[in-house]
C-alpha positions, -999 to +999 in steps of 0.1 A: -031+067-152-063+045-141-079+049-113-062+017-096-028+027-103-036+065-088-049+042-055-022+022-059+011+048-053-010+069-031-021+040-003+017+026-006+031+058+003+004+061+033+016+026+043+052+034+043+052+067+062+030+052+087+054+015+093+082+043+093+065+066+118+056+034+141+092+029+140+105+061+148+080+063+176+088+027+189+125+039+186+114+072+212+094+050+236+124+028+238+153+053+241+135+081+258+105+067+280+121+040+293+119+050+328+082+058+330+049+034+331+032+045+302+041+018+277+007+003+273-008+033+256+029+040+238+028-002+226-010+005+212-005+029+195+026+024+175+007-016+168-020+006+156+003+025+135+022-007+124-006-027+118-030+001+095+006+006+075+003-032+068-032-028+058-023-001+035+003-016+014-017-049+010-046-030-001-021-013-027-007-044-041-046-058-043-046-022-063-016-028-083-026-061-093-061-049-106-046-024-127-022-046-141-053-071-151-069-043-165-045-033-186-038-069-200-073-071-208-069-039-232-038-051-254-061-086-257-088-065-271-066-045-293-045-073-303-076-092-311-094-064-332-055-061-351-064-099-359-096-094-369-090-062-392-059-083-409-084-113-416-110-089-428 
């Protein structure tokens, strides 16, 4: 595996546990904390959460789409130097 693709499963598994543990913790404040006055620190940090979980998986598909370039770029190379060994 390159480098990019390594990046790639890595920061989308980072981005999915943290969406899923903003969830999850959005789900306690709601059910659980209702009653109390501590939702401004509860509300920033699950956006934290959500949002860095966002960041994450973008940042893998930027990854993902790099290593798929790459990889293009190498069969052109070898398909060109089949091309030119047949012509030679």
């Amino acid at each position: 595996m390159s480098h990019h693709e390594d990046k790639y499963i890595t920061k989308l598994l980072f981005g999915f546990f943290l969406i899923l543990s903003a969830v999850m913790l959005l789900l306690y404040v709601c059910f659980e904390r209702a009653e109390k006055d501590e939702w401004y620190g509860w509300g920033m940090a699950i956006s934290t959460l959500f949002c860095i979980g966002l960041f994450l998986i973008g940042s893998a598909f930027n990854h993902k789409m790099k290593s798929d370039l790459i990889r293009k770029q190498r069969m052109r190379m070898m398909q060109s130097k089949k091309t030119a060994e047949e012509e030679a």
